[in-house]
Phi, psi and omega in degrees: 000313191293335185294316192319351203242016215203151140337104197318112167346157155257166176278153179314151174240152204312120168266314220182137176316135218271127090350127338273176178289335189264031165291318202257007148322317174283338159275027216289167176272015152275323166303321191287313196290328201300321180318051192248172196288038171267336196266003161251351174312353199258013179227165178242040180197178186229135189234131176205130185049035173073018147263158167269102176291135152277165156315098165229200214280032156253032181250119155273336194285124179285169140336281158353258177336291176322316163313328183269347211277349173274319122030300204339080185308318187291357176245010173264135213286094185121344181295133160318303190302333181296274140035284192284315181286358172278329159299311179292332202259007153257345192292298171344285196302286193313321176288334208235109183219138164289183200285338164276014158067041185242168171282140180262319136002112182238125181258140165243120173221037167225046173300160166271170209254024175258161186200162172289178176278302151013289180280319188294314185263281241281323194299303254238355176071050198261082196317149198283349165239045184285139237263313193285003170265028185272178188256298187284042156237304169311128144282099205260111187289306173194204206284337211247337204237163134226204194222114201321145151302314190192176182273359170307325175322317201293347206302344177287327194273357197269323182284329189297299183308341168111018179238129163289337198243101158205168180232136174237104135266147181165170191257123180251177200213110165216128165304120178211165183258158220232134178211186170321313199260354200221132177216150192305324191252095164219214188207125174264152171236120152243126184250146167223104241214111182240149167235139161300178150315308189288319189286330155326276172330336181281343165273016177283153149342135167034041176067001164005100163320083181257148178260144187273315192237134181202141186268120213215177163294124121011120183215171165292317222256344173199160180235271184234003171258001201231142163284161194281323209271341164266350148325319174277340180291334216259324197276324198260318162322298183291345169285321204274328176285309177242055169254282180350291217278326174294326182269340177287310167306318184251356189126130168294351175270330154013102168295133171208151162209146194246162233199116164300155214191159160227116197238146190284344182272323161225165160194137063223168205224169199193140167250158162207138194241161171231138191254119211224072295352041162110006191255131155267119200260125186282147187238317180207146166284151121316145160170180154246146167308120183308136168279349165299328155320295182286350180292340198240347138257025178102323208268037164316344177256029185206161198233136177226185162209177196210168176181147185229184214172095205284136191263353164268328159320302196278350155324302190269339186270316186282352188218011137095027184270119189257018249181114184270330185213067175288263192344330154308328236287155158233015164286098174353310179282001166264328175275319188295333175303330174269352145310105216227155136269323178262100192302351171278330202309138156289114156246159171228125204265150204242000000 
């Protein structure tokens, strides 16, 4: 979700010649550019899961592009990206367990990828001439509907419903120019995690009684409704889930470091980059949740934090994938390799 919102990432770094060459012929960014809204004209709408958007002159999204949205690669079975989100989501279920020893974690990853501009932008305090609200960043079904940036679209609608713990997977759509490392279609996982006042306090010595909302200034470190000290309690959960979640994957010995950041959505905000073939890789963005976001979905009384995560970054890093866009691959010899029983086995794609 986070990078679109940040200094372009650096890229992974290059191991090896991509296999075979004509895959990714087949995918070239000129098959992609070829793709224009001609091929929609013979209609005055865009139909996806069987409603229809009319057209009007925000619309962008190609035929091409549309095509993938049946695709949900991440649900496919024996799929890298399927692999990896079945690791975060027993790591999730196992770290967060309520007092009846069940996961507090609820996961969602078959949301449909279409959202209002409303939900994509406006929920998330994305400012209106923020660069990712462009027609050359965005896909646009027409003025009012697109196809998510990211999963992040869902979160309001989700705390509105009354849940603290969830997790959204699913294929996200950013115009972007397509190289080893950058593809229009990919997929994120976002966890989101709210707390009482009270529940907060439970991470003090013996329940310490702390105040949580308090009317203050703006600062870096916090912001003008959170006391510093449960900001930090909330800074240590959330750090502490995923350094976890980073040593489950790659090993406890796992080099890591974290990096101030900034997202429209939360602050104070965090990068963590991890060191993985002699390189350091930014792997996921971070953050506590702007409380305006929880005020205007009901949860004014509770403080949360999030952190979102491209599953093809941890993909091409845990199994050596060199090649972003490999994962379309429908060849036998790219799949079979991930036909696994054990969603742990170590792989290396060959």
């Amino acid at each position: 979700m986070w990078s679109h919102f940040v200094i372009p990432i650096k890229t992974l770094a290059r191991k090896r010649v991509l296999r075979p060459e004509y895959f990714i012929r087949s995918l070239s960014s000129s098959k992609l550019n070829h793709c224009s809204n001609a091929e929609l004209k013979d209609s005055d709408s865009v139909s996806i899961y069987g409603n229809n958007y009319l057209r009007d002159e925000y619309t962008n999204v190609t035929p091409h592009i549309l095509s993938y949205v049946s695709r949900k690669l991440h649900s496919v079975k024996n799929h890298p990206l399927y692999l990896v989100k079945r690791r975060i989501m027993r790591y999730m279920y196992g770290s967060f367990l309520n007092r009846a020893g069940n996961p507090l974690f609820s996961v969602y990853d078959d949301l449909p990828p279409v959202v209002t501009v409303e939900q994509n932008f406006d929920s998330l305090l994305i400012p209106e001439d923020h660069p990712s609200r462009k027609k050359t960043d965005t896909y646009y079904l027409n003025a009012d509907f697109l196809l998510r940036t990211h999963t992040s679209a869902h979160q309001k609608e989700l705390i509105k419903s009354g849940l603290d713990h969830f997790v959204i997977i699913g294929d996200v759509y950013r115009r972007d120019e397509i190289d080893s490392k950058h593809y229009p279609v990919f997929h994120q996982c976002e966890a989101v995690r709210l707390l009482s006042p009270h529940e907060v306090c439970n991470f003090m010595p013996s329940n310490d009684e702390i105040k949580v909302f308090e009317k203050d200034v703006r600062k870096p470190e916090k912001q003008a409704c959170h006391t510093l000290e449960a900001v930090k309690l909330m800074e240590r959960d959330l750090k502490n889930c995923l350094v976890g979640l980073m040593k489950r994957l790659f090993g406890r010995d796992i080099e890591y470091k974290w990096t101030e950041s900034y997202f429209p959505f939360t602050h104070p905000s965090w990068e963590l980059e991890i060191f993985h073939n002699d390189d350091w890789i930014e792997i996921l963005g971070c953050g506590i949740m702007e409380q305006e976001i929880l005020n205007k979905a009901g949860a004014n009384e509770k403080i949360g934090w999030a952190f979102g995560i491209g599953l093809e970054r941890l993909a091409m890093t845990l199994y050596s994938i060199p090649d972003v866009r490999l994962f379309w691959s429908q060849d036998s010899g790219f799949l079979t390799q991930f036909d696994v029983n054990d969603i742990d086995t170590p792989i290396k794609y060959k």
